[in-house]
C-alpha positions in Angstrom: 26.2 -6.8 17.5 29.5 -4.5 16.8 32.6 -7.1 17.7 36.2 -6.5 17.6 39.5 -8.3 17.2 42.6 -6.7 18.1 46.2 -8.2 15.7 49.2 -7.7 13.8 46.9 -9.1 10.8 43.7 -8.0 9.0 41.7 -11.3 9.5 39.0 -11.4 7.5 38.4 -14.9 7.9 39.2 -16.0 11.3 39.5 -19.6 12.0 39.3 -21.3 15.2 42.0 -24.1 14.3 44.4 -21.6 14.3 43.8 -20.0 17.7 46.2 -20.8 20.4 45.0 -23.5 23.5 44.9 -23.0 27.1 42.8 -19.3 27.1 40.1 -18.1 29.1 37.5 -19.9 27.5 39.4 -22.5 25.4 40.4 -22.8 21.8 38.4 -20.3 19.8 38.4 -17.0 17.9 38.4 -14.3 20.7 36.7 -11.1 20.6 35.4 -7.7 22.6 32.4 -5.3 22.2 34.2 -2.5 23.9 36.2 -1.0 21.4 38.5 0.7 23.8 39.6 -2.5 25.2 40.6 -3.3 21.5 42.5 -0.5 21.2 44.7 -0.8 24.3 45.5 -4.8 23.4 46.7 -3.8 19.9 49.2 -1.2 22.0 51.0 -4.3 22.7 51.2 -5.4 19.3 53.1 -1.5 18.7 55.4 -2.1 21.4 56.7 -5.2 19.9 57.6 -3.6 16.7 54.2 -5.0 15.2 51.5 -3.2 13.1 48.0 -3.1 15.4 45.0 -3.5 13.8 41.2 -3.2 14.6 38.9 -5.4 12.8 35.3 -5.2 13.2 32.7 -7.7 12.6 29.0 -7.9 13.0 27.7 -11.0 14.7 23.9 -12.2 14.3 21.8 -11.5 17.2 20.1 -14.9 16.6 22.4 -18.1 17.9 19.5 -20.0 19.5 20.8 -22.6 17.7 24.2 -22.8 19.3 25.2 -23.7 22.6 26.1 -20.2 24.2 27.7 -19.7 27.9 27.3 -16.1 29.2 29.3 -15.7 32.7 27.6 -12.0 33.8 30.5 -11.6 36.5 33.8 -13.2 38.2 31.8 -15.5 40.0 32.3 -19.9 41.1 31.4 -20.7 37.8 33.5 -18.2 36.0 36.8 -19.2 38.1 36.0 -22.8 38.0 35.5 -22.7 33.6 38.6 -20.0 33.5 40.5 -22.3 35.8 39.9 -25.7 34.1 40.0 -23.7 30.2 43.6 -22.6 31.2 44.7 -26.0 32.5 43.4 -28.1 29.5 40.4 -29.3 30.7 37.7 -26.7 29.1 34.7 -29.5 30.5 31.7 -28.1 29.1 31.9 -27.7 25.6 30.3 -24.7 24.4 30.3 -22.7 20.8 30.2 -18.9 22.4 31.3 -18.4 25.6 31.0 -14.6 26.8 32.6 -12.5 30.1 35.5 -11.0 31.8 38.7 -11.5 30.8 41.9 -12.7 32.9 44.1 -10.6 32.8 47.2 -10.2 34.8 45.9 -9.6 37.6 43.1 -11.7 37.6 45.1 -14.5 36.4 47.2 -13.9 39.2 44.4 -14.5 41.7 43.7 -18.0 39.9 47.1 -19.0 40.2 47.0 -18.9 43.6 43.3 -20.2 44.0 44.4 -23.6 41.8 47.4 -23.6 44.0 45.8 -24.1 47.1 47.2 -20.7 48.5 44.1 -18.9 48.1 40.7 -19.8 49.4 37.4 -19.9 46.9 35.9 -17.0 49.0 39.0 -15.1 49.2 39.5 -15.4 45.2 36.2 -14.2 44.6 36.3 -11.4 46.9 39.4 -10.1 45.3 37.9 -10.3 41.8 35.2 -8.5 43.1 37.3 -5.2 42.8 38.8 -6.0 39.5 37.7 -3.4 36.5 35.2 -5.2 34.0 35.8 -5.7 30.6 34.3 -8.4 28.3 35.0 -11.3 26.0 33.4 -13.3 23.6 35.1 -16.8 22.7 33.8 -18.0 19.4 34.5 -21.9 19.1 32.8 -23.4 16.5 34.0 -22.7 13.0 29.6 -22.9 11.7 29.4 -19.5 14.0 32.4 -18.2 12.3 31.3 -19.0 9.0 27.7 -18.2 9.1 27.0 -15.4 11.3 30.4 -13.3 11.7 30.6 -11.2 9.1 34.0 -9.0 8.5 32.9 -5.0 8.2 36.3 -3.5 8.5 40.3 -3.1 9.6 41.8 -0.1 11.1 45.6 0.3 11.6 46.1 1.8 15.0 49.2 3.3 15.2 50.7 5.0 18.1 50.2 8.9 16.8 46.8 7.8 16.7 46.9 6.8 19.8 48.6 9.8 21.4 46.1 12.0 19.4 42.7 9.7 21.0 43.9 10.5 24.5 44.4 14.0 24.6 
């Protein structure tokens, strides 16, 4: 499987101890397969005065040995994982953890669902509409080290960028 890791950096060898806590999924070396989405998180590297890059890796198709959590849509499970990974409390332990991402706006619906001022069902209604994309947490270093291998790094800059959207 075709991953991809948008950064200021060409990493060629990622490492989970480095990755900041309270994410998504936890502590662990994020990824997307949808390239696109790739592209528009390194825009925000551009806007800070950054270089963006795109670095590409190839992960096995054969984990069975790993303990792998897919989350196939914004569901309980999702918000409750997302919810308790952003607070500190990841629970489960896992060492890949796939599925949509929180963004702004999604984060903004679990924010008020862990506040009390949203219900469960209303939360999960509004994520309902939200657009998908897709993550993969990697967070366990053995995954890293023996099944992701480093293919490439592309600097996006933003005349590239203009010149992709016309």
């Amino acid at each position: 499987m075709i991953l991809y890791h948008a950064s200021p950096y060409i990493i060629e060898r990622p490492d989970v101890s480095r990755s900041r806590d309270f994410l998504d999924f936890g502590k662990g070396f994020y990824l997307t397969a949808i390239r696109e989405q790739a592209e528009k998180y390194a825009m925000r590297f551009l806007r800070r005065g950054q270089k963006a890059y795109i670095n590409e890796y190839v992960l096995d198709e054969d984990l069975s040995e790993y303990n792998v959590m897919t989350f196939d849509r914004y569901d309980e499970a999702w918000l409750e994982y997302v919810g308790a990974c952003r607070k500190g409390n990841g629970g489960v332990i896992y060492d890949i953890v796939s599925g949509g991402i929180a963004d702004d706006k999604v984060f903004n619906t679990i924010d008020l669902y862990f506040a009390s001022e949203m219900s469960k069902e209303d939360a999960l209604g509004r994520l309902a509409f939200e657009y998908p994309n897709h993550q993969i947490c990697i967070l366990n270093q053995n995954v890293i080290l023996h099944h992701l291998k480093f293919k490439k790094a592309t600097e996006i800059t933003i005349e590239a960028s203009k010149n992709d959207s016309k």
